[in-house]
C-alpha positions in Angstrom: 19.8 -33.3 32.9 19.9 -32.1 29.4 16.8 -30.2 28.1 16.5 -30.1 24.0 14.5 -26.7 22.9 15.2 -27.4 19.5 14.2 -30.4 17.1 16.9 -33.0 17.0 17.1 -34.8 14.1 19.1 -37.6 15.7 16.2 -38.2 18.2 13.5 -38.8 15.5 15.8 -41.0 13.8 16.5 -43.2 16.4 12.9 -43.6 17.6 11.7 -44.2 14.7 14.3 -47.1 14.2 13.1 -48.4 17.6 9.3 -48.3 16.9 10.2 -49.9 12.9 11.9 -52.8 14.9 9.3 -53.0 17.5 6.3 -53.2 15.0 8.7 -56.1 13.3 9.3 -58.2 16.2 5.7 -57.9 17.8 2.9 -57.0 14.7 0.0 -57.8 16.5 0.1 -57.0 19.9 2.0 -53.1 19.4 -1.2 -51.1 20.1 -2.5 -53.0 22.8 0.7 -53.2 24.4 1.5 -49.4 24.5 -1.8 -48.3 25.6 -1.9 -50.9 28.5 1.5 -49.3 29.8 0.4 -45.9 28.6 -2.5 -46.5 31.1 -0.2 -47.9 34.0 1.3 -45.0 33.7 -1.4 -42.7 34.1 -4.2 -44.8 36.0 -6.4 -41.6 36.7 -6.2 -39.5 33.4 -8.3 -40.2 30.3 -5.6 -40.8 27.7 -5.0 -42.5 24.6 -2.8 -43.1 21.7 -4.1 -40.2 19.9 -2.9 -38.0 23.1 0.3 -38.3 22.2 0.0 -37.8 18.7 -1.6 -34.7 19.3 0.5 -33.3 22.0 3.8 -34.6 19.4 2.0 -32.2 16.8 1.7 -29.2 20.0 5.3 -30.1 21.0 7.3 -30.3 17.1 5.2 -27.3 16.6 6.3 -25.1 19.5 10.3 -26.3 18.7 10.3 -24.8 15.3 9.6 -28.3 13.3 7.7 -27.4 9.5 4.6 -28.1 9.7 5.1 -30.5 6.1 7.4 -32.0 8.8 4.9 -32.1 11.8 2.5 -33.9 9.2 4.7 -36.9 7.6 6.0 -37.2 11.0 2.5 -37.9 12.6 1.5 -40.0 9.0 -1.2 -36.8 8.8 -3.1 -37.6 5.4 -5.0 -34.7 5.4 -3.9 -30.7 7.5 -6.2 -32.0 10.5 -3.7 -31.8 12.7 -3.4 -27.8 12.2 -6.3 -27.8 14.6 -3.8 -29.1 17.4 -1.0 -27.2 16.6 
């Protein structure tokens, strides 16, 4: 099993390709989709979309990622999520 410490660039790239081309092929049914796996996943926690936005945030933060990084990364507006990190 390989265990990344560090922020890979390669990752981020290909997610992001993956979630572009998912968002292309099914516009309206992403969000619904995802959080009706994200709960099949996890049928007894209270979790949600903006879980894993926040832990990402925690998570970039902890591997070294800028946090000008951290925030286009998370499409951040504002430095609101400094509060998670």
């Amino acid at each position: 099993m390989v265990h990344h410490t560090a922020f890979d660039p390669d990752s981020l790239a290909t997610f992001s390709q993956y979630l572009l081309s998912r968002d292309a092929r099914f516009p309206l049914h992403t969000h619904s989709w995802f959080l009706r796996h994200l709960h099949d996943f996890f049928p007894h926690h209270s979790i949600g979309g903006h879980s894993l936005r926040t832990g990402g945030a925690t998570s970039l933060a902890a591997a070294g990622v800028p946090t000008s990084q951290i925030q286009a990364i998370g499409r951040w507006k504002s430095s609101a999520f400094e509060h998670y990190i």
